[in-house]
Structure formats: structure tokens, C-alpha cells
C-alpha positions in Angstrom: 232.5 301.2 125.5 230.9 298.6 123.5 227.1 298.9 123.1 226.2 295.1 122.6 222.6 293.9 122.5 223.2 292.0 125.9 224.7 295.1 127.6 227.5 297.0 127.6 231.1 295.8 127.4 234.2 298.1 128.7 236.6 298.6 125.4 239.6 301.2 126.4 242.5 301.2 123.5 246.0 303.1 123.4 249.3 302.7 121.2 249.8 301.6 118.0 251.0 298.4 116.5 250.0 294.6 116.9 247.1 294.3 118.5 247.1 292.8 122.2 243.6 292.2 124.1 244.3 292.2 127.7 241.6 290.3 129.9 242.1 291.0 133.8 241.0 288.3 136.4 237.7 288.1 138.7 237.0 291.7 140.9 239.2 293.8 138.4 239.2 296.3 135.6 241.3 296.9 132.5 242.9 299.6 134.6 245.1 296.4 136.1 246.9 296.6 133.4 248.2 299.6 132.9 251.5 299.2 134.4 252.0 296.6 131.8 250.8 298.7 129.1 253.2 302.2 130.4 256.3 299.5 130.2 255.6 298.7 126.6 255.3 302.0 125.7 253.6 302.7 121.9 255.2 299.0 120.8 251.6 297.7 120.6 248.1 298.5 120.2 246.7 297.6 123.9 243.0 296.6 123.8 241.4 296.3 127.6 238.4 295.0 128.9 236.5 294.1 132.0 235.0 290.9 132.7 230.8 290.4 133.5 229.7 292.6 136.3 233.1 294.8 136.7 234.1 298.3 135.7 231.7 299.5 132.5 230.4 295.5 131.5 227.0 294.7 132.4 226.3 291.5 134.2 224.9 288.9 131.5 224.6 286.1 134.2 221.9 285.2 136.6 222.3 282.8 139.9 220.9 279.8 137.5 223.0 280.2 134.9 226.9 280.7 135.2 227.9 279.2 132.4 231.3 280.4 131.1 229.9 280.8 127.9 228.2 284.6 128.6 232.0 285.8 129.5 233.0 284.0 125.9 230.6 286.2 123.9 231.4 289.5 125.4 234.9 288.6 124.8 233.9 287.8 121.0 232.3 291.1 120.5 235.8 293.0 121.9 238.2 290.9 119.6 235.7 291.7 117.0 235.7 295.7 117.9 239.5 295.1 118.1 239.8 294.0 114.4 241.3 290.8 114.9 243.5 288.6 114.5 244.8 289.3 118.7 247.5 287.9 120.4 244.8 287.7 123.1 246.3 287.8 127.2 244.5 286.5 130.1 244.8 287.2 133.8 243.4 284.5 136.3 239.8 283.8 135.7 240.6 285.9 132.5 242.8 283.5 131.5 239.9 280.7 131.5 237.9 283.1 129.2 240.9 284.0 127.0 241.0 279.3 126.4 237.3 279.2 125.7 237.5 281.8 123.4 240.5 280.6 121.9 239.1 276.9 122.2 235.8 278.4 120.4 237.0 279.4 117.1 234.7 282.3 116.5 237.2 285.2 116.1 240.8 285.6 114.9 243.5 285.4 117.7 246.9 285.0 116.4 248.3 284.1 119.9 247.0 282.8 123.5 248.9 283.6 126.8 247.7 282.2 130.1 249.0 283.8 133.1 247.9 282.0 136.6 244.1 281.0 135.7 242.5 279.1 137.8 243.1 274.8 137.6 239.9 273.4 138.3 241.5 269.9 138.5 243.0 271.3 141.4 239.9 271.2 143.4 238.9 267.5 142.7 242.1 266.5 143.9 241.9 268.3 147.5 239.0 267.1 148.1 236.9 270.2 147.4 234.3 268.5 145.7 231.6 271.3 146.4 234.0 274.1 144.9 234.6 271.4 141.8 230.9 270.6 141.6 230.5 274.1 141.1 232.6 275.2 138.7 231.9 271.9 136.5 228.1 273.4 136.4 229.6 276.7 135.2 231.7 274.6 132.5 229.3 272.1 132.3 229.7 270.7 128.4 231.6 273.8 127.3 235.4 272.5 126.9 234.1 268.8 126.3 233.2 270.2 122.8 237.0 270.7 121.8 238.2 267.5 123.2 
């Protein structure tokens, strides 16, 4: 557990070797990925987390503010615990975090894997324009920075 000055922030480590910080999508824990972790065995030092309002990290987000940049700085402060650089792994919304953070530039990360997250694009082009609306407010400015 991370005792961060916006609330507390699950940190679980086990194994030894490069260091691998595992972010696990929406309504999940860092326990998702411990079947992943038992295959690799002690090949890698495994680094989990949980993202706002799950498991052990406090909620940093209110209804009127969203913004993608509150899951960003809680990932920050575990790469930071970690002792970066991270070949940093995302899960689903996870993964979204894992490309700010990566996008950001504010701690070391060696390597970035993206497994399903979410494609916002998506939405705009079935017609969910409420859905995209909403998750452009939660964005809103935050990846136009690194274009």
C-alpha cells in the first residue's frame, strides 16, 4: 500500500527481475493478474495495482470532475514506488491509463503494452454520441497535449 497525500494507492510486489507494472481494467483488482504472474514464475518483478475506487485505492474523483488525469497520478506515484524504468502493462480501461502515463513523460517506462482498452473513436462512429461526449469531457484536453 502506497500512502499518497490524495489517498491510498494498492502496491502488491512478488518475483525478482525486470520490473513489470500490471494495471487491471475498470471493476478489478491487481489480483486479476495473478494467473499471469504464477505462469511467469520468478522471471520478473510483478508490480500490481488497482485503479481509483477499487481494491485498497481511494477514490480521487468526484461526479464533476472525471478527468483521466487523477488515474495518471496514482499511476505516477506506483512507477515511482516501483523504481522505474517499467515495462508498464495495461488491461482495458487500464490500458488508457498505462498511454497517458506513457504519453505524460513524468516517470521512466522502458516499455508500453496495450491489451483491449477501450477505442473511444469507436463510439463517435456508431452513433453514440452521448457515450463519446462523455468520455471526451473525461479526456477533455488531456491527449491533445501530445499531439
Amino acid at each position: 500500500m502506497i500512502d499518497d497525500p490524495a489517498g491510498r494507492i494498492d502496491y502488491a510486489e512478488a518475483g525478482s527481475g525486470p520490473t513489470v507494472v500490471l494495471v487491471p481494467g475498470s471493476c478489478s483488482t491487481g489480483a486479476a493478474w495473478r494467473p499471469m504472474m504464477a505462469e511467469w514464475g520468478d522471471r520478473f518483478r510483478c508490480v500490481t495495482t488497482s485503479l481509483l475506487g477499487y481494491g485498497g485505492t481511494a477514490e480521487r474523483r468526484t461526479a464533476d470532475d472525471t478527468h483521466i488525469g487523477h488515474e495518471v497520478d496514482m499511476l505516477d506515484a506506483v512507477i515511482r514506488r516501483a523504481d522505474g524504468p517499467v515495462h508498464l502493462v495495461g488491461h482495458s480501461f487500464g490500458g488508457m491509463v498505462a498511454l497517458a502515463a506513457t504519453l505524460r513523460k513524468r516517470v521512466p517506462i522502458s516499455s508500453l503494452t496495450i491489451i483491449e482498452a477501450p477505442a473511444a473513436a469507436l463510439l463517435h462512429e456508431r452513433g453514440e454520441q452521448a457515450h463519446y461526449a462523455s468520455f471526451r469531457r473525461m479526456t477533455d484536453g488531456y491527449f491533445a497535449a501530445f499531439e
